[in-house]
N, C-alpha and C positions, 0 to 999 in steps of 0.2 A: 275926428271931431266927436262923432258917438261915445270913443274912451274919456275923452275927457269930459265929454258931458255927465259921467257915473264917476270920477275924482279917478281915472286908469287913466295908464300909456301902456302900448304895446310894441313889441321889439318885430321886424318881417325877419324870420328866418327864413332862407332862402337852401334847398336841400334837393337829392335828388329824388322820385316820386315813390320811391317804394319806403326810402327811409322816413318821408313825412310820414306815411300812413301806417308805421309804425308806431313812432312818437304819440301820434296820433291815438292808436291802442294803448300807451302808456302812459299816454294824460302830461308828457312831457310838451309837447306843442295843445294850447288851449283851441285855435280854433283855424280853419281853412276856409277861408274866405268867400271861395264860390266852388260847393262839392253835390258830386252829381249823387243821389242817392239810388244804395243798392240795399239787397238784405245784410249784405256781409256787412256793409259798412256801418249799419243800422244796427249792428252787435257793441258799437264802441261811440257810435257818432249820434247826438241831438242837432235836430235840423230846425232851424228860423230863416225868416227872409230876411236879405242885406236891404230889401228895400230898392236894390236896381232893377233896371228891366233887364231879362237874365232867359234861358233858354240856349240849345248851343244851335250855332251855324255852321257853316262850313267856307273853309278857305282852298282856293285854287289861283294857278296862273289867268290869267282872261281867256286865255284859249280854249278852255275846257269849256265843254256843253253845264249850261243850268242844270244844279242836281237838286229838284223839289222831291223826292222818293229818296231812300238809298241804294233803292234797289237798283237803279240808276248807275251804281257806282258799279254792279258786275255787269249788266246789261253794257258800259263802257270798256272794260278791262281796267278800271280806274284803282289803282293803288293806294289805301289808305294809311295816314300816319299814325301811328296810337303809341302814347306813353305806357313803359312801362308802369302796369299797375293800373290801371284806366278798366272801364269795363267796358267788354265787347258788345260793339256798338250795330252788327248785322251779321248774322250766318253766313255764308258762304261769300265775301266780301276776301279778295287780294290786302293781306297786311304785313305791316312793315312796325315791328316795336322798339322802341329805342329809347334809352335811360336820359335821363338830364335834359328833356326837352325844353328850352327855352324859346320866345318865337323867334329872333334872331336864326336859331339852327333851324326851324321851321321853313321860314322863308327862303334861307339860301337850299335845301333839301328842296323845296318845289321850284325852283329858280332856276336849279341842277338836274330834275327831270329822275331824283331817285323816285321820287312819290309824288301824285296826282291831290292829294286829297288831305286837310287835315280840320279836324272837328275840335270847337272850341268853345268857352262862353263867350255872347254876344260882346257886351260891352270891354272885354281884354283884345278883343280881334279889332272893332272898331277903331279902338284906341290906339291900338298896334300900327293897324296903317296909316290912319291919319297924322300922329306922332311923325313918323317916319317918312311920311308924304310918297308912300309907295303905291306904285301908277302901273303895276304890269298885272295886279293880283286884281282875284274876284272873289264878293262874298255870296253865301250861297243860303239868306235869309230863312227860305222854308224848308233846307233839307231835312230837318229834327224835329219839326211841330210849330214852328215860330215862335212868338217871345212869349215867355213864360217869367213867374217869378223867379228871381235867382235867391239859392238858399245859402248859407255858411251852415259850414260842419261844426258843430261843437264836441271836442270831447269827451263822454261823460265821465272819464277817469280825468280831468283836468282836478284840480281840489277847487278852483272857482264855480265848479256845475256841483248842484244838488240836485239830484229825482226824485220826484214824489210820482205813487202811481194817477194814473191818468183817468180818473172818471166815467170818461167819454168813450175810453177803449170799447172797440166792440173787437170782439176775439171773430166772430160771425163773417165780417168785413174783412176785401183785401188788406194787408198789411201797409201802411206806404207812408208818407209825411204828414199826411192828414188823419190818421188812424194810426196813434202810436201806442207803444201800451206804457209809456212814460211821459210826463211834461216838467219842466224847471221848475222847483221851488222860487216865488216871487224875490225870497230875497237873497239870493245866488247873484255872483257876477253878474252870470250868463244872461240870467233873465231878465239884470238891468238894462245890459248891454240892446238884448232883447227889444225892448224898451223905447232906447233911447232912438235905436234907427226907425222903427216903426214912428215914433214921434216923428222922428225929423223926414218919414215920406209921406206923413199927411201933412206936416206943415208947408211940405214944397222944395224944403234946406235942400233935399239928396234931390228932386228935381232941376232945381237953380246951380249946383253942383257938376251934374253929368251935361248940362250941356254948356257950361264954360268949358266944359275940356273934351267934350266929343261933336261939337258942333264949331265947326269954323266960323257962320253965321248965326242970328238969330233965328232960333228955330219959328218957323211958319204958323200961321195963324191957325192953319186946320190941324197941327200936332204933328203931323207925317215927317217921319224922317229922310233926310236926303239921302 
């Protein structure tokens, strides 16, 4: 809805994770939808917010103990899942890396007892289970910080991204999404696109959105999710 609100459509390529974050440096794939940011990734990647509520949680069977810490995760012996390509999410933490993760192979891998543990964005896992109406699994809301805004990766080699430098940079300051030493030219794709979601989560559109499809019921007067 955001592409066609700037006159785009856009194509999901669907790839295994090392080859997107290739692409990705080659400006061949324009953007990744919900990307966690690093330094490396911050050499190739311009980050905006999708406008979802975003942050990652974590997924287990229900038998496992609430993991609020991750430290949690050695203190258990608890096995974690991580895609290849993914950034290391705790030092001394039990893992298990593995190519083409889709949740599908997620679920049946914790279902099967190879792995304890897998780390994801909020609202993809939500959706996952709900979708699926799967009743043996648990989410694990505060293990990563709780919800946070969720960002998309843009390209900067994409030919739809232009940089101009960034004003505001302070070199002094950590490095991080909020302290870039680049920002989108306004009249870039990117920066419509930019734009167009931020529009549509103050108007409410990406709120009235996410919970036709992540709420079974209407969501509650006090906000709180079920």
């Amino acid at each position: 809805m955001a592409a066609e609100k700037i006159g785009c459509k856009f194509e999901v390529s669907r790839k295994p994770k090392k080859r997107i974050l290739r692409e990705m440096q080659e400006g061949t794939i324009d953007f990744y939808p919900g990307f966690n940011f690093t330094k490396e990734r911050a050499t190739y990647t311009y980050y905006f917010e999708n406008g979802l509520p975003g942050g990652d949680i974590g997924l287990s069977l229900d038998d496992k103990p609430e993991i609020t810490d991750l430290r949690q995760l050695i203190e258990n012996k608890m096995t974690l899942l991580v895609a290849v390509g993914s950034p290391k999410f705790i030092e001394g933490v039990r893992e298990v890396r593995m190519n083409e993760l889709d949740l599908d192979r997620v679920a049946l891998l914790l279902e099967n007892r190879r792995v304890d543990f897998y780390i994801y964005n909020k609202s993809t896992l939500e959706y996952f289970l709900r979708k699926n109406k799967l009743k043996d699994f648990m989410l694990h809301p505060e293990c990563c910080g709780g919800v946070k805004p969720l960002y998309l990766g843009f390209s900067q080699n994409s030919p739809k991204f232009k940089a101009l430098k960034n004003p505001d940079y302070d070199p002094l300051k950590p490095f991080s999404k909020e302290n870039f030493p680049i920002t989108a030219d306004p009249a870039c794709v990117a920066s419509k696109f930019a734009g167009a979601l931020m529009n549509m989560k103050s108007s409410g559109e990406i709120a009235s959105i996410y919970e036709k499809y992540y709420y079974e019921n209407p969501k509650p007067e006090t906000g709180n999710q079920k």
